[in-house]
C-alpha positions as MATLAB code, in Angstrom:
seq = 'XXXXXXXXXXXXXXXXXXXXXXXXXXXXXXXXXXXXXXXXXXXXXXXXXXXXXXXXXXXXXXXXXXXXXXXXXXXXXXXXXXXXXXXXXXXXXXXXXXXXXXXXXXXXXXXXXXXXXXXXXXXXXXXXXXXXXXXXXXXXXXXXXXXXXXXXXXXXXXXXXXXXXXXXXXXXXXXXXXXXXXXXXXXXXXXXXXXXXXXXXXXXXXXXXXXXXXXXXXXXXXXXXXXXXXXXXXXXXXXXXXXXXXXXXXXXXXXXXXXXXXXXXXXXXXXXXXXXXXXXXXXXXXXXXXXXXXXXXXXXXXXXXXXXXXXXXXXXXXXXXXXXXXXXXXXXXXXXXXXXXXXXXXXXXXXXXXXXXXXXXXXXXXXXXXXXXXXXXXXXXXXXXXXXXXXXXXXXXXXXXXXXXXXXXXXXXXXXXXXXXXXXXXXXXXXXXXXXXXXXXXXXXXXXXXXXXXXXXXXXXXXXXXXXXXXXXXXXXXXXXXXXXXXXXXXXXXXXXXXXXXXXXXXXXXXXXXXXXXXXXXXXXXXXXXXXXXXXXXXXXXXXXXXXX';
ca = [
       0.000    0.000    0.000;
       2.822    2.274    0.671;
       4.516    1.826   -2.866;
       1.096    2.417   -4.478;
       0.736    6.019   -2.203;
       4.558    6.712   -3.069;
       4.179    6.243   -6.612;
       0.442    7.766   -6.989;
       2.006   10.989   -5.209;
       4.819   10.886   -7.834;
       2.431   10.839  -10.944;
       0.428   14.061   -9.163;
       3.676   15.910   -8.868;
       4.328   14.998  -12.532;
       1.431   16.923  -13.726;
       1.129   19.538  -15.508;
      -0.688   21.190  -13.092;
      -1.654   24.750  -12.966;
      -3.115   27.366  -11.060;
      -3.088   31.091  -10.923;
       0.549   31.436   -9.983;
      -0.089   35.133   -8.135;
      -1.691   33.681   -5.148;
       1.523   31.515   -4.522;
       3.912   34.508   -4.712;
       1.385   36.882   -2.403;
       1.306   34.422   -0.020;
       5.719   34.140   -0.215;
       5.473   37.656    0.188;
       3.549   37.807    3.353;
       5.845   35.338    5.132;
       8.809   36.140    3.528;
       9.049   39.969    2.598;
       6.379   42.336    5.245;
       8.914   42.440    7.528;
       9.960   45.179    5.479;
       8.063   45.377    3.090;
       4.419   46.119    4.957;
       1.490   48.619    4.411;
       3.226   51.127    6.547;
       6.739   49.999    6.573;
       7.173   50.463    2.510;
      11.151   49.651    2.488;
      11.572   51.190   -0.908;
       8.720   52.829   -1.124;
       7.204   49.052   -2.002;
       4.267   47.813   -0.165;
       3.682   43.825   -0.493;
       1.255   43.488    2.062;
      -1.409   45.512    0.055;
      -4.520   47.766    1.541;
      -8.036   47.102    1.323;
     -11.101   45.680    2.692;
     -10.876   41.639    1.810;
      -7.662   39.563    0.932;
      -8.747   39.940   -2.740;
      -8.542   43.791   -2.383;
      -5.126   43.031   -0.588;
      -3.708   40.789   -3.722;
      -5.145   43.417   -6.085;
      -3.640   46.286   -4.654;
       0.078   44.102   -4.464;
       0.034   43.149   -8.036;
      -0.875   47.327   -9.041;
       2.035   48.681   -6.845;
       4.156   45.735   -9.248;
       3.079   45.504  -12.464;
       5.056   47.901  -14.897;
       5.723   50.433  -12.522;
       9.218   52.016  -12.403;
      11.163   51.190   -9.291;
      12.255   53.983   -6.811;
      16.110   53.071   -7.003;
      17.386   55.835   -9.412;
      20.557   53.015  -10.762;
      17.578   49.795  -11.656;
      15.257   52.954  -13.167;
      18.211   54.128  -15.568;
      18.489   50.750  -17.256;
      14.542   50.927  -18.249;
      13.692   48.044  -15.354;
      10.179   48.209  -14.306;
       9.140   46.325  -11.009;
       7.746   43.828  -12.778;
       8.039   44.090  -16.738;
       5.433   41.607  -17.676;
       7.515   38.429  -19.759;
      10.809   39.764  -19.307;
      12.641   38.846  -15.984;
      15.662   40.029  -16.769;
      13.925   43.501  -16.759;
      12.152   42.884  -13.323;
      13.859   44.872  -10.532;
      11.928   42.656   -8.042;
      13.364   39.378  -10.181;
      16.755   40.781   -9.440;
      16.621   41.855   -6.211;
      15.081   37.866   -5.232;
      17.302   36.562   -7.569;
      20.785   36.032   -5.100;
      22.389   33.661   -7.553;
      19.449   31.748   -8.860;
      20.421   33.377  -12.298;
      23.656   34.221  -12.143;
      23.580   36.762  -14.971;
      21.421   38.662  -12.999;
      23.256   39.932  -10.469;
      21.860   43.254   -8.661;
      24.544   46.472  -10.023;
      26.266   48.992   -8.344;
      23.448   51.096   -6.247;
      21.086   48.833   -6.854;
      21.110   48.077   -2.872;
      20.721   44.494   -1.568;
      19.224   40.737   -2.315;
      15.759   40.744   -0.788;
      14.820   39.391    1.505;
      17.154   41.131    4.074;
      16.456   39.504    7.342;
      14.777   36.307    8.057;
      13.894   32.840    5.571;
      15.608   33.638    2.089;
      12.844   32.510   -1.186;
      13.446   28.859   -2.244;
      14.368   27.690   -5.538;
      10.605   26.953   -6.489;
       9.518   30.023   -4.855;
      12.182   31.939   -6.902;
      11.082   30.111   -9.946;
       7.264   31.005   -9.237;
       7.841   34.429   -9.738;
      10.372   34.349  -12.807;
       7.547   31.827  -14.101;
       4.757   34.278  -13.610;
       6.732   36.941  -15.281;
       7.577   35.185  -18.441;
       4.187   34.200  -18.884;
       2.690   37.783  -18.767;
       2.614   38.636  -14.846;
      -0.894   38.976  -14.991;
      -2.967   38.785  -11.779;
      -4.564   35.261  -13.069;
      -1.536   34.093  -14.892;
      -1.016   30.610  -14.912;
       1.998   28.595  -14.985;
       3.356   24.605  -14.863;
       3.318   24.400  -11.234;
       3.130   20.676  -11.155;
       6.478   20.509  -13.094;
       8.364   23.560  -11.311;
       7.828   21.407   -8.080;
       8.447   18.295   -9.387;
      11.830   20.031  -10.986;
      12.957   21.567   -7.830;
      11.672   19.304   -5.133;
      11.964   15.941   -6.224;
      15.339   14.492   -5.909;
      16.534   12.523   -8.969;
      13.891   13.495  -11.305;
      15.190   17.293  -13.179;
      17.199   17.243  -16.608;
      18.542   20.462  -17.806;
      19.096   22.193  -21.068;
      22.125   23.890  -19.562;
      23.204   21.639  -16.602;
      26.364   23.756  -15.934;
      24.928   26.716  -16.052;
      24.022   29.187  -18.737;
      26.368   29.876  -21.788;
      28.821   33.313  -21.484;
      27.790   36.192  -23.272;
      29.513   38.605  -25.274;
      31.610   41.432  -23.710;
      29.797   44.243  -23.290;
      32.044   46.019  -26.574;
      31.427   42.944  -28.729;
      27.423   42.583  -28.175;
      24.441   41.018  -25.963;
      23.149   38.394  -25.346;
      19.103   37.274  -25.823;
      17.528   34.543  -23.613;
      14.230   32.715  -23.663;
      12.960   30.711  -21.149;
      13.062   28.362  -19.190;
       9.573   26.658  -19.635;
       9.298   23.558  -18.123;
       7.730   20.070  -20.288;
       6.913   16.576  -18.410;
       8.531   13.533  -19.478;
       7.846   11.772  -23.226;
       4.566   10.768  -23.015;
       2.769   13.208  -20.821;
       0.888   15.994  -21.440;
       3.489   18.866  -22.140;
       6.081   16.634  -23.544;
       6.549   19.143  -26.386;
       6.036   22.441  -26.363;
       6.606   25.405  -29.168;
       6.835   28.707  -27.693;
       6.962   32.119  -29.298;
       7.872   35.616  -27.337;
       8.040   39.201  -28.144;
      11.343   40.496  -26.887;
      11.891   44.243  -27.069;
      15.694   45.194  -27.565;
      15.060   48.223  -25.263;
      18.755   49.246  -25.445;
      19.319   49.161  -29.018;
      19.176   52.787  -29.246;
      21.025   53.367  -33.078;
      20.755   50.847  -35.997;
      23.912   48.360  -35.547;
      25.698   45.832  -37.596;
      24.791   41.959  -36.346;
      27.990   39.617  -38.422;
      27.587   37.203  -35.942;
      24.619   35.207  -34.639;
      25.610   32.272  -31.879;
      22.408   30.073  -31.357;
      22.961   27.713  -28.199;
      20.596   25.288  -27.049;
      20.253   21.424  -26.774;
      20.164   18.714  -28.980;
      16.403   18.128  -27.352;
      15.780   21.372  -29.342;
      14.066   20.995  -32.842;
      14.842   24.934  -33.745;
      14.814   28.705  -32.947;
      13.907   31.082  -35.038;
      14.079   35.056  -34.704;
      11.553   36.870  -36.494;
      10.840   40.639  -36.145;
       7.910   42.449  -35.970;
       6.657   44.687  -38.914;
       4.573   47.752  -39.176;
       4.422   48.047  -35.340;
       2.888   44.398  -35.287;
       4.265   43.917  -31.880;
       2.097   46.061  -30.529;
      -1.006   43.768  -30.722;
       1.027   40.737  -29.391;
       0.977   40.276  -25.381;
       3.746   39.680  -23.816;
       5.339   36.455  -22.104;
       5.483   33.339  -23.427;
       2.827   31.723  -25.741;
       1.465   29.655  -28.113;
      -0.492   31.737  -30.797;
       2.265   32.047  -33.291;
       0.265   35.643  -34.712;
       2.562   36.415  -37.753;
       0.446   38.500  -39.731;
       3.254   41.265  -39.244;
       7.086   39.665  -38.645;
      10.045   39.275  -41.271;
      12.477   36.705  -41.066;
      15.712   37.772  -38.985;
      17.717   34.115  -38.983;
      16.710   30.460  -38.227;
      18.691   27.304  -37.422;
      17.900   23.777  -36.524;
      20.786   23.218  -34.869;
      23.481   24.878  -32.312;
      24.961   27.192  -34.858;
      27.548   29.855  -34.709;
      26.141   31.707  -37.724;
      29.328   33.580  -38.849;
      28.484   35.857  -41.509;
      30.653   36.554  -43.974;
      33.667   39.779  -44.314;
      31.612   43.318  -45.183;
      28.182   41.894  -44.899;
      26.092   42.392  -41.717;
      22.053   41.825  -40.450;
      20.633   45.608  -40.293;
      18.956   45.866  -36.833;
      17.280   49.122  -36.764;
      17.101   50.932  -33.253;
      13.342   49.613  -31.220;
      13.783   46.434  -33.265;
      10.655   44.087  -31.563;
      11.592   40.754  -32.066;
       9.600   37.684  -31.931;
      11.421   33.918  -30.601;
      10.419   30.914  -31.309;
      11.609   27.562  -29.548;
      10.720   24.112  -30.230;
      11.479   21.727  -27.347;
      10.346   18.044  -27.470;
      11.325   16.143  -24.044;
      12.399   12.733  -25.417;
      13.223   11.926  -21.603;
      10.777    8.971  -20.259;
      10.766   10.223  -16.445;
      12.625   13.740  -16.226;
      10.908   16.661  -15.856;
      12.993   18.712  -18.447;
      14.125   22.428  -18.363;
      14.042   24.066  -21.314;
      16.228   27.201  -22.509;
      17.645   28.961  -25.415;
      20.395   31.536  -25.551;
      21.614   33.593  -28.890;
      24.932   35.382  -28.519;
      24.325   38.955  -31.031;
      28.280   40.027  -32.183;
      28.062   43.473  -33.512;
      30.294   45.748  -35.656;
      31.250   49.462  -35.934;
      28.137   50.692  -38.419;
      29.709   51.083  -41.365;
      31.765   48.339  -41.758;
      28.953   46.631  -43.903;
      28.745   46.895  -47.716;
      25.816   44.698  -48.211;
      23.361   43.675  -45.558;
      22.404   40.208  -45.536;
      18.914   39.163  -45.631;
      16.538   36.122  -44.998;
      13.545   34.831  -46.483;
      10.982   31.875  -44.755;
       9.094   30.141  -47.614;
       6.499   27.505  -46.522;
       3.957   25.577  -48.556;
       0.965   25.332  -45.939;
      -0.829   22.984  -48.688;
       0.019   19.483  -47.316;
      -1.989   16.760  -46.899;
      -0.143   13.634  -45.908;
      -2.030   10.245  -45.524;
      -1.046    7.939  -43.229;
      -0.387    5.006  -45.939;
       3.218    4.507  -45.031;
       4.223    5.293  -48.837;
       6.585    7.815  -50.053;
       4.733   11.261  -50.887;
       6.327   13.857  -52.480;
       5.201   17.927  -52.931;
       7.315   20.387  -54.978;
       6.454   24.065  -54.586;
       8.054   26.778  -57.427;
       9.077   30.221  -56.030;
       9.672   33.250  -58.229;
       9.957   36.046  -56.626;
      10.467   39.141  -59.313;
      12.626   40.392  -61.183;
      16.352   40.746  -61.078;
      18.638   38.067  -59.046;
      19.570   37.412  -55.176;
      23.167   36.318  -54.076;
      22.708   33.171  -51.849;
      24.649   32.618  -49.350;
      22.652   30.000  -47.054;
      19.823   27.613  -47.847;
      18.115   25.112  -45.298;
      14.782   23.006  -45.299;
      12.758   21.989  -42.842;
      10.364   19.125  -42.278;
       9.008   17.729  -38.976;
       9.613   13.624  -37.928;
       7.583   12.161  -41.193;
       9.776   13.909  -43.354;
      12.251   12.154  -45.381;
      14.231   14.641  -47.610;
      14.485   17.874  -48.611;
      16.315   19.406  -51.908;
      15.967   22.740  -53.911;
      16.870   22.727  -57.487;
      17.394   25.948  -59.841;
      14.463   26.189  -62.083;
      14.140   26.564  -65.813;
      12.412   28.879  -68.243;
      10.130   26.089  -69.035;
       9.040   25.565  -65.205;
      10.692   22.248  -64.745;
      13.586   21.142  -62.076;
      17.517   21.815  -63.516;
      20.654   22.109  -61.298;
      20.542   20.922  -58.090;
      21.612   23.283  -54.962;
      20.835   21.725  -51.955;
      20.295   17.923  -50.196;
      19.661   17.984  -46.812;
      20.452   14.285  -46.641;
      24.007   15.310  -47.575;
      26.424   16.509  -45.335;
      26.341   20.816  -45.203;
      23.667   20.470  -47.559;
      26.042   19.398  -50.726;
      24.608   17.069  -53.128;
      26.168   14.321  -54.814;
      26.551   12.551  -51.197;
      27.374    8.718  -51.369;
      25.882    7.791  -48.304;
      22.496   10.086  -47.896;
      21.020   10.201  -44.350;
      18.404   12.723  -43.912;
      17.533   12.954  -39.638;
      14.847   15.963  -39.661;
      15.770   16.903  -35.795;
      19.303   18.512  -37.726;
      18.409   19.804  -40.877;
      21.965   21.023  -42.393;
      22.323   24.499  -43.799;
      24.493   25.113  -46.966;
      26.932   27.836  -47.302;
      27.351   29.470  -50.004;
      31.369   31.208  -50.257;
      30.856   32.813  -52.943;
      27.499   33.753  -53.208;
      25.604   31.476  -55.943;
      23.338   34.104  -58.056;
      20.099   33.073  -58.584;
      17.369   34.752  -60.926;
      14.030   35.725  -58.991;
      12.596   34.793  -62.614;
      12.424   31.786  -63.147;
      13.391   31.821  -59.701;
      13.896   27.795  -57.978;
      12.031   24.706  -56.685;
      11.597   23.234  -53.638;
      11.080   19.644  -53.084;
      10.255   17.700  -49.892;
       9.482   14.145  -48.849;
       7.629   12.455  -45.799;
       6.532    9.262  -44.837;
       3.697    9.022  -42.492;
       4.370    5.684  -40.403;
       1.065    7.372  -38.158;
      -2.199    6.091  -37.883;
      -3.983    8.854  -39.203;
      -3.619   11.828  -41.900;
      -1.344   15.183  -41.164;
      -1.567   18.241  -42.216;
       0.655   21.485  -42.220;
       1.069   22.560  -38.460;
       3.671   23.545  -35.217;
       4.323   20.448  -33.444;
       6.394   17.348  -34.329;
       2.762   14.892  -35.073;
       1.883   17.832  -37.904;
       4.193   18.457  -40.731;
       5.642   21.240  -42.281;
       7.689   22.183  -45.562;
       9.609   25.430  -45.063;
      12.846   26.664  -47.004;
      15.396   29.079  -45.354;
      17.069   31.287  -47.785;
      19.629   33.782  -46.403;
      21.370   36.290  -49.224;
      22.195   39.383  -50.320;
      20.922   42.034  -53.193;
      24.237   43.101  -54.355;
      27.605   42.095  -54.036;
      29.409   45.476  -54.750;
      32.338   46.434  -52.134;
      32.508   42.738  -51.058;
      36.431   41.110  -50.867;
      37.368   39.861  -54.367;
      39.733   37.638  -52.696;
      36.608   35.495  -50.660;
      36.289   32.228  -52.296;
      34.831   28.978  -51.240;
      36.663   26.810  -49.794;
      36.415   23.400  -52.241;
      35.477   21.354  -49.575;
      32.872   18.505  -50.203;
      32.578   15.200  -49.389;
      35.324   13.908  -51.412;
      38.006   15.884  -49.740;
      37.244   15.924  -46.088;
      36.778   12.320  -44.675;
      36.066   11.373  -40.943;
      36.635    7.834  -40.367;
      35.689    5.938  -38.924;
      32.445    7.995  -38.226;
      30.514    6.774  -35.730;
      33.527    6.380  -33.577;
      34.165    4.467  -30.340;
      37.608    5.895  -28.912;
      39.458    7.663  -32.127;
      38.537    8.758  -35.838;
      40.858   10.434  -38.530;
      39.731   13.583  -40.261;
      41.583   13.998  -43.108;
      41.877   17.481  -45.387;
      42.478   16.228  -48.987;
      43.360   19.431  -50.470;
      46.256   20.588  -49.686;
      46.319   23.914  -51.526;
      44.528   25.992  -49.095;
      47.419   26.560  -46.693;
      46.692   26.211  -42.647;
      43.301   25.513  -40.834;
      42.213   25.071  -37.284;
      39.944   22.126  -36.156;
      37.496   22.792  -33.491;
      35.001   20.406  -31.862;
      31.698   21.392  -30.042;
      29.556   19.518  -28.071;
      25.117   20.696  -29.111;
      24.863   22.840  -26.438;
      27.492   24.952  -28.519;
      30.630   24.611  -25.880;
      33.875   23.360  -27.791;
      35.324   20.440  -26.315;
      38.412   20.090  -28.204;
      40.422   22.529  -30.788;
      43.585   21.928  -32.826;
      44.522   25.542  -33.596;
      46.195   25.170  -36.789;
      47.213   22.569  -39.438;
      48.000   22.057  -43.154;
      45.757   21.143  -45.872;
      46.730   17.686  -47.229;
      47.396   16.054  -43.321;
      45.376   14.410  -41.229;
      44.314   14.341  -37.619;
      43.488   12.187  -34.825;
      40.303   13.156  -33.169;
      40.964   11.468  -29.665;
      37.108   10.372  -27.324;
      39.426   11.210  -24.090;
      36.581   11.813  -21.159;
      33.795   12.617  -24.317;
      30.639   11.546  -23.654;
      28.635    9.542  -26.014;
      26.559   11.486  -28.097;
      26.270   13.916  -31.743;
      29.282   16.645  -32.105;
      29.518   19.704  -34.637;
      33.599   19.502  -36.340;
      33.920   22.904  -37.779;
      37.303   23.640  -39.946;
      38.466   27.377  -40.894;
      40.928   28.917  -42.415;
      42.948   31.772  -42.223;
      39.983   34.250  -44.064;
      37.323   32.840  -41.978;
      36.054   30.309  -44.614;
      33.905   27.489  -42.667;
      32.895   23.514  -43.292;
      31.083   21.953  -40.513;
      29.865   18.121  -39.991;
      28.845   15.601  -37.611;
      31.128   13.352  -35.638;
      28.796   10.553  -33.566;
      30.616    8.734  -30.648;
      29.260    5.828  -29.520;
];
């Protein structure tokens, strides 16, 4: 009888159970904060005790003298903090004065006084993770948030699994750019409800103040991650969105700023930038599945923004999302196939990255330059190919890491008669799918990053003529050592670096000649999918996938 108790209490705490959040964080205030924070003691000038008649005038009159208001501390009021700035903790004053380490990027400035509370029980972790819940979700008074899984996460020993275990990524220096952050959410283990979750959130860039040069975009989150995608609103379309964390994708007003599939360091290339205008709204998207059986599972993403003196650009580098929404996939376990053409005016764009994207039916992706008379010629792109480069011997296409190819130099492409796209799935299901967010729909979307002119750009930036043929990794999977080996030995030196999906590189050899090979040694690497990524002296990339078993 025990056992049963144990393991029925287990299953509750599992849940996704929610509740209006608030109440829990009024009632941490009152035995937590009034000490000093009272109806007449106001330390601060902040009252979380709350006037009125009935409890419910009480809570009503707490969440007023929070929500959106500007803090009295002149330091936390110069950086555009608000007590409580509904779906942005890391612009909640009362986030960061709670905080005391639970977010270590949030650590309280100079004159920004002390970690609350001051005397007597400090917050817990769940109580900590109540509030920066109920803020990312909208802090409104009858917000509701995972509770069942923020308990489960914090106080059940054995049972949390972490995007980030050791802590969140490092972010730029201050003089090389910022850093953007969304989450966490929390999802219950495979086969519970919550087990995958798609999440979209309007993120102001408050301090962006001029228009600056982005050349470098560092995505960073786990391989349980199916993609992240910036968008940005358009004709003020952000204004109409609430804020926090949702569901409702609402694009009827966003542009395409970047999307990757993958952890991707998104290095653009030498006198081409992204153009992010000053009060830039963005919009991020996450897709988190949590293939874990009995872990409650943290979710996060992180994207490192590298600027550049304005003016260093000569062409700004642009991106396109193309999806064909008319799918209709029956459940027959038989290979279907859709092509969509795309012309898109007159004139010609200078490619520089292309990548598809399918959910778990799909089975390949390509895009093919298209003729005058409407049918398929060269082919550009295979994302069963490593990078994206046809003419693989071995095709493997896994839809959880959709490769993106580069493009060094840019391949010109005429808007008219523009190209085709051409995708694949195989529905293994028991009943029909249709175009739609999560992993049981499908979707057919092409990425296409490039440029409008390449006048001002280095003559001396070519590709670097590495394909399949000339860089070999084997054997690949590997148990304790594979052999990468650099066939052409005319480029001169490169350097070898090895990342783990959470973007952190785990092993670099910082420099050696085309033509030799090298030992890629397992040392203390766990088993699991690595990114290889080779460069040379210009900054000319090739990046694969290395599997240790």
């Amino acid at each position: 009888m025990k056992k049963v108790l144990i393991f029925t209490l287990l299953c509750m705490s599992l849940s996704d159970t929610k509740g209006q959040v608030f109440n829990s964080i009024y009632n941490t205030f009152q035995t937590k904060c009034i000490s000093c924070h009272s109806n007449t003691g106001r330390s601060g000038n902040l009252d979380l005790e709350g006037s009125g008649a009935t409890l419910s005038d009480k809570k009503i009159a707490v969440f007023n003298n929070l929500f959106n208001k500007t803090p009295s501390n002149a330091a936390a009021a110069a950086k555009n903090y608000k007590l409580v700035y509904p779906g942005r903790a890391d612009m909640s004053f009362l986030f960061h004065k709670i905080n005391n380490g639970f977010e270590p990027a949030l650590s309280l400035g100079a004159n920004e006084g002390a970690t609350m509370p001051r005397s007597g029980s400090s917050l817990t972790n769940t109580e900590k993770e109540f509030i920066r819940q109920w803020i990312l979700y909208g802090a409104n008074q009858n917000t509701t948030v995972p509770e069942g899984l923020v308990r489960a996460y914090y106080d059940t020993t054995g049972r949390a699994l972490a995007a980030f275990p050791q802590g969140a990524p490092a972010p730029p220096a201050a003089t090389e750019g910022f850093q953007i952050k969304m989450g966490p959410f929390f999802l219950a283990p495979q086969g519970r409800a919550g087990s995958e979750l798609e999440y979209y959130q309007k993120h102001e860039l408050l301090n962006l103040t001029q228009t600056q040069e982005v050349n470098r975009l560092n995505f960073l989150f786990s391989n349980y991650s199916h993609h992240f995608i910036i968008y940005n609103f358009t004709n003020n379309g952000g204004s109409a969105v609430p804020d926090g964390l949702r569901l409702d994708p609402n694009h009827s007003n966003v542009g395409l700023s970047a999307a990757v599939q993958e952890p991707t360091d998104l290095k653009l290339p030498a006198k081409t930038a992204f153009k992010w205008e000053a009060g830039r709204v963005l919009d991020l998207n996450s897709h988190y599945i949590n293939y874990d059986a009995t872990h409650v599972y943290k979710a996060e993403a992180y994207v490192n923004v590298y600027t550049q003196p304005v003016g260093t650009a000569r062409q700004e580098m642009r991106s396109l999302l193309l999806a064909n929404t008319n799918l209709n996939i029956p459940a027959n376990n038989q290979t279907i196939t859709a092509e969509s053409s795309l012309q898109l005016g007159t004139g010609k764009i200078y490619t520089w990255g292309v990548m598809g994207h399918t959910h778990k039916y799909g089975t390949g992706y390509k895009v093919f330059r298209r003729l005058a008379n409407g049918t398929k010629g060269e082919i550009l792109y295979d994302a069963a190919c490593s990078n994206g480069i046809p003419g693989c011997s071995a095709p493997s296409f896994d839809y959880r890491h959709i490769p993106m190819r580069y493009y060094e130099p840019f391949l010109p492409i005429a808007l008219n008669p523009g190209f085709i796209h051409q995708a694949s799935w195989r529905n293994y299901g028991t009943t029909a799918v249709n175009f739609g967010p999560t992993s049981n729909d499908e979707m057919m979307v092409l990425i296409v990053m490039y440029l409008t002119d390449t006048t001002g750009l280095p003559t001396a930036a070519v590709d670097l003529p590495l394909t399949d043929k000339e860089v070999t990794i084997a054997p690949n999977p590997m148990s304790d050592k594979t052999t990468l080996t650099w066939h052409t030995a005319t480029i001169g030196r490169c350097r070898l670096r090895l990342f783990d999906l959470n973007g952190r590189e785990v092993q670099s050899v910082q420099s050696f000649l085309g033509g030799e090979s090298i030992d890629i040694q397992r040392n203390t690497l766990v088993g699991g999918v690595y990114i290889y990524q080779l460069e040379d002296t210009k900054g000319h990339r090739k990046q694969g996938k290395i599997v240790i078993e």
